[in-house]
Residue, then its C-alpha position, 0 to 999 in steps of 0.5 A: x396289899x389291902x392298904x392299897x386296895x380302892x373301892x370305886x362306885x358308880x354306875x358310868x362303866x366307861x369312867x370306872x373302866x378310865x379309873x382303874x386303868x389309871x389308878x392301877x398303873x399307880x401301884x394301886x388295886x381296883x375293884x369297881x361297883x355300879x350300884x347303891x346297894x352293892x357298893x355298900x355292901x362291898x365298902x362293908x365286907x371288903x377291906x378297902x383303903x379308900x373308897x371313891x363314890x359318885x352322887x348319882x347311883x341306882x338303887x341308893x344314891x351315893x348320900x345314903x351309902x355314905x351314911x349308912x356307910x359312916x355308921x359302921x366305918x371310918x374308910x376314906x371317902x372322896x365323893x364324885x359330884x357334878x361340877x359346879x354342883x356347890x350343894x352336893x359338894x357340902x352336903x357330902x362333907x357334913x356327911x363325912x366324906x374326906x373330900x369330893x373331886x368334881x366330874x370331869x376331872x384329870x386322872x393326875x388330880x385323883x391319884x394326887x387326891x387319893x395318895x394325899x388322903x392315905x399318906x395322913x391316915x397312915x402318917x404318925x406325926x413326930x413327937x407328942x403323940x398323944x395330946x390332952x387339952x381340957x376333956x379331948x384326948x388325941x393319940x396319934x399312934x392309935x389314931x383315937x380321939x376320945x372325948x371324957x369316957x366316949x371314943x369319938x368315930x372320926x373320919x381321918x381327915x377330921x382326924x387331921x384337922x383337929x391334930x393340927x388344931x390342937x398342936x396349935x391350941x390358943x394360936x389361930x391356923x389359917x384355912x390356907x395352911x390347913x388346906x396344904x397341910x392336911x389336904x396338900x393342895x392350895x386353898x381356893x376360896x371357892x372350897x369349902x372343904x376344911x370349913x365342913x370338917x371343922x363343923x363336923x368337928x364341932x358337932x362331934x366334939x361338941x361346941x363348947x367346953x366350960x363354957x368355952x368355944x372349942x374351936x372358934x372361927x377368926x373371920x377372914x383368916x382360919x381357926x383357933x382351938x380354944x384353951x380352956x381354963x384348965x386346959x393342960x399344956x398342949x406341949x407336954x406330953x402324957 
């Protein structure tokens, strides 16, 4: 089935051979390619539910795919970096990967990572289903986001982010509680995951509206999505 087909590219065949071993044993289909531009090429034509890409690839490495990749596609992204690689962690992130899993890692923690980024893609949260807060509109049916006239291209852990901001909108939510909610996994300090997504966010949103923060940072706890002055009621639906 194409919602449950993985696109893995890396250029280590034993790990792409592990990979689709273990995570076709998990109900899922795997195709794997070794390189930059055949990946981006595969990512593009196919019809792939999720996409894992590594750093490190010949003919383009895994940054330029992504962002290539983003310019014409929302598929999910876990990147494959380094461990102890912090930089290429964040820099994934603020290009819009949904999440990164570091080298080695446990077959169990990447169908874990796998099944809880396409279990928020395809889940319709119940009640309110669309929400308008000032100029943002979010439509959890559609799963869109628009911004005035302009359709915003989000990826659907941003899109998750700003659901669970926006259902909260004028109450602070913790890092803690969006990382189990959204990327169902404790939160560490060391990962910096959700923090990107809400910066990405800002940059996509834009950071104020009305000459207001949109979403503000409350130091040491989480994030707050901001009413404006004539910010509709976030509870009521349209």
């Amino acid at each position: 089935m194409s919602d449950q087909r993985i696109l893995v590219i890396d250029d280590d065949h034993e790990l792409c051979e592990l990979v689709t071993e273990y995570v076709s044993a998990e109900g899922f289909d795997v195709d794997a390619v070794h390189d930059g531009e055949a990946g981006l090429r595969e990512a593009l034509a196919g019809d792939y539910a999720l996409l894992l890409l590594d750093v490190m690839l010949p003919g383009a490495n895994g940054f330029e795919v992504l962002r290539r990749l983003r310019t014409r596609s929302s598929t999910p992204v876990i990147m494959l970096t380094a461990r102890g690689d912090d930089v290429d962690r964040i820099v994934g992130l603020e290009m819009g990967a949904d999440d990164y899993l570091p080298k080695p890692f446990n077959p169990r923690e990447l169908v874990a990572r796998i099944r809880a980024i396409l279990r928020r893609a395809d889940t319709i949260p119940e009640g309110r289903p669309v929400m308008e807060i000032g100029d943002v509109r979010l439509d959890s049916g559609a799963r869109t986001v628009t911004v005035g006239a302009e359709e915003l291209r989000l990826t659907a852990v941003e899109f998750e982010v700003l659901e669970r901001l926006l259902r909260a909108a004028g109450s602070v939510v913790s890092r803690d509680q969006l990382t189990r909610d959204v990327l169902d996994r404790e939160y560490s300090a060391l990962d910096r995951a959700i923090d990107m997504h809400v910066s990405n966010l800002r940059k996509k949103l834009g950071s104020r509206y009305q000459g207001t923060e949109r979403i503000k940072t409350v130091r040491g706890v989480g994030y707050v999505y901001t009413l404006p002055p004539t910010a509709a009621d976030p509870d009521a639906e349209t």
